[in-house]
N, C-alpha and C positions, 0 to 999 in steps of 0.2 A: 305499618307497612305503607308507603307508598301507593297512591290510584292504580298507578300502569304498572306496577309492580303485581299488586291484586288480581288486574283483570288477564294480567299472563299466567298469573299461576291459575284463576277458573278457568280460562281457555284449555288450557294443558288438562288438568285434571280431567274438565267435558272429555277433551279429545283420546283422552287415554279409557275412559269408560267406553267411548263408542268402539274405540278399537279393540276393544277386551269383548264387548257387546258381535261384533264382525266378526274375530276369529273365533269366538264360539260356535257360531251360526256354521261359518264355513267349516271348522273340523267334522261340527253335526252334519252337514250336507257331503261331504267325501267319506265322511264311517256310513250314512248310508245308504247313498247309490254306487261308489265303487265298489268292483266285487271282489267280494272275502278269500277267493281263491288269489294266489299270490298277493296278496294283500304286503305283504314283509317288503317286496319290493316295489313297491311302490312309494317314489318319495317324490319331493319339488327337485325338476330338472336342474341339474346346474353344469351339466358337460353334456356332450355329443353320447359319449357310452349312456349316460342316467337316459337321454331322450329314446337311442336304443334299448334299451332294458323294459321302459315303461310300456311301449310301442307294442313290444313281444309279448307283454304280459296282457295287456288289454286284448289285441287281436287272438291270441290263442284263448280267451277266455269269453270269445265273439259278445266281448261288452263295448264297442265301438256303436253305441246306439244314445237313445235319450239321454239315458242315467252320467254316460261319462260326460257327453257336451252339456250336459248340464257343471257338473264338477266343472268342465273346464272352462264354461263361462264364466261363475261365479269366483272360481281361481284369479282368472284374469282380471276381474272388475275389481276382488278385494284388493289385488296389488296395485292395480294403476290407483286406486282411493285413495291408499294409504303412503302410496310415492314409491313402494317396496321394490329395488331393483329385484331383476330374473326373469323378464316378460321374452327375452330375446329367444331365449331354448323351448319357452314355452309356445311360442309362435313356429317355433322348427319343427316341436311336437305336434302343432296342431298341423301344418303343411304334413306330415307323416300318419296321419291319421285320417283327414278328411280329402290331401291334396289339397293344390294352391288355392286353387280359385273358392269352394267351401270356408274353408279356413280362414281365407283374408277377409272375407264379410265378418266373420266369428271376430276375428280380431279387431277391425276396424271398429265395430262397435260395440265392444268390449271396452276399447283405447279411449273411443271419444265418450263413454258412460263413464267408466271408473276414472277418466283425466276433469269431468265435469261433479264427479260427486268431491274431488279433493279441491277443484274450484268452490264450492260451494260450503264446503267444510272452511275452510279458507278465508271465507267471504261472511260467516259469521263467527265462525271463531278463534280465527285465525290473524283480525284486523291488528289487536295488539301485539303479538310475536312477530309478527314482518315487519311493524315498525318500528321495533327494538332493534329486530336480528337483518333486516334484509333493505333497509332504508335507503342507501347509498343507492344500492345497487339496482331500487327500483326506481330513487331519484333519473339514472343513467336511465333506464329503459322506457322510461315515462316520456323524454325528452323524443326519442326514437318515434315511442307510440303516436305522439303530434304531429309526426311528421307525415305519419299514414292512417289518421283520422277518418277517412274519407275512402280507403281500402283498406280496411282491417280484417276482411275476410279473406284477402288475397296475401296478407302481409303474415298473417298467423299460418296459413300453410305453406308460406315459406321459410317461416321460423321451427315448423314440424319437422322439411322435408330436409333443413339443412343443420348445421352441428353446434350453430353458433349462440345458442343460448339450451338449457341443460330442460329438459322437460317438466321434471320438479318445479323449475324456478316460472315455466311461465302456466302453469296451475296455479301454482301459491299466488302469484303477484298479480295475474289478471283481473281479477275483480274489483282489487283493489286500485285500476288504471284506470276504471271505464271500458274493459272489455265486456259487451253485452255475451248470456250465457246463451244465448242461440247461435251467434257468431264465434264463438269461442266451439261448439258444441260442434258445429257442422264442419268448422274450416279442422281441426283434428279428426273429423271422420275421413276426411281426404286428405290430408298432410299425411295421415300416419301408413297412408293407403303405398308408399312406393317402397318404403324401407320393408314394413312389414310383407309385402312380396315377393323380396330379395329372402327374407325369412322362411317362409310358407315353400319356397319353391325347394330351397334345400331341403326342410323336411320332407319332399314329396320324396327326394334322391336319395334318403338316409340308406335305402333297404340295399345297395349299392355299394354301400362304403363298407372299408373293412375296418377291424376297431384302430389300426393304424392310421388310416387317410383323417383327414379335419374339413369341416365346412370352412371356405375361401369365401366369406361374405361382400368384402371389397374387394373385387377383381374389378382390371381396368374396363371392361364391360359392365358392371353394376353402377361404376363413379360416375362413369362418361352420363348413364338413362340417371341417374338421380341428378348431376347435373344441369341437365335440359329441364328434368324437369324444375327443379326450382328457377332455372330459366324461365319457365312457363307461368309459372306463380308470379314472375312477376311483370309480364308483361299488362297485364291490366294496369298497373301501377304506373308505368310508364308510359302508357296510352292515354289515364285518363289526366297526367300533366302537361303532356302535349297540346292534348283541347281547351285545359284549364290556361296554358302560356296562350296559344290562339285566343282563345277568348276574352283574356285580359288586354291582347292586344289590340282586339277588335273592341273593347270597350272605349280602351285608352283614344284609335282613332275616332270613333263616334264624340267622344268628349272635344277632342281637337277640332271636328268639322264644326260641332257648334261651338266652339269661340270665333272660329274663324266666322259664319254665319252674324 
């Protein structure tokens, strides 16, 4: 068998124990801090009714305490680890349980732990599968990342806040760019910070709807404030090439006075 052939299939195999290793843990930590009474209904969100049902079941069983924020911590980190879509209802759930402002903290650093542990899963086991499977497409992103070398904290939570590259893909590929994981770590604690708001705050409203109405997550009032804000993300970007063109300019005259000299 081929080298790189080899070290993909160790990688894979690792990856598949760790992850077999994680969902153990995690079924063991929800069989036992969530409580046994309505236990049947309790599943992973995946519609607006499941985020109601779940909601109903916890508060009537007044286990909206340690035991479940714990569960929903570790829910949320094994998925962003493992790249597992389903984070959206559970961020609805957690606005529907804690309220927005609680919950977004919950989230946010839940997003930027479990988006930093499949960074780093990634980054050692991960080097040979992306450049098999994701080369091209990191060659393209690599070209970008040079371009804001010098703002990459500012550049990555505009890549969080806006739609244009998929969040799996800049997990997997950052490490492998030269994205530092403090800077990776921090600009995702605040990138993820304005979608998952628009989340958090419909679950506060859930108790409101009837099982016909749907959460309206893009409304022209959510686009216009996520807008501005990656507006916002990038204006450092653009400040600090302002000063960098001035400065060059002012070099380039300082060079001219003295030949003229």
């Amino acid at each position: 068998m081929h080298k790189s052939n080899q070290s993909i299939v160790f990688s894979i195999i690792i990856l598949i124990i760790i992850f077999i290793i994680s969902l153990s843990l995690w079924i063991f930590i929800l069989n036992t801090y969530l409580p046994k009474a309505g236990n049947s209904a309790l599943k992973f969100p995946g519609t607006l009714h499941d985020v109601k049902l779940i909601h109903e079941v916890l508060t009537d069983n007044d286990a909206v305490g340690i035991h479940v924020m714990i569960c929903y911590i570790v829910t949320y980190i094994f998925l962003q680890s493992f790249a597992i879509p389903g984070s959206v209802m559970l961020s609805v759930l957690g606005g529907a349980l804690w309220g927005t402002w609680k919950a977004l903290l919950f989230i946010c650093f839940c997003s930027a732990t479990g988006a930093t542990i499949c960074n780093l899963l990634s980054y050692y086991l991960g080097r040979a599968v992306t450049e098999k499977f994701l080369s091209k497409r990191m060659e393209i992103w690599n070209e970008q990342l040079n371009d804001h070398r010098k703002h990459l904290f500012s550049y990555i939570i505009f890549l969080r806040v806006t739609p244009f590259l998929p969040n799996w893909f800049i997990n997997i590929a950052s490490p492998h760019l030269g994205v530092g994981t403090i800077v990776f770590y921090f600009a995702t604690l605040l990138g993820v910070a304005p979608l998952s708001f628009i989340h958090t705050q419909a679950g506060e409203t859930i108790h409101n709807l009837t099982e016909t109405d749907e959460i309206s997550f893009f409304t022209t009032k959510n686009i216009i404030a996520m807008t501005l804000i990656a507006i916002a993300a990038l204006i450092p970007i653009f400040v600090r090439k302002v000063f960098e063109k001035k400065g060059n300019k002012g070099k380039e005259m300082v060079i001219d006075a003295k030949k003229i000299v």
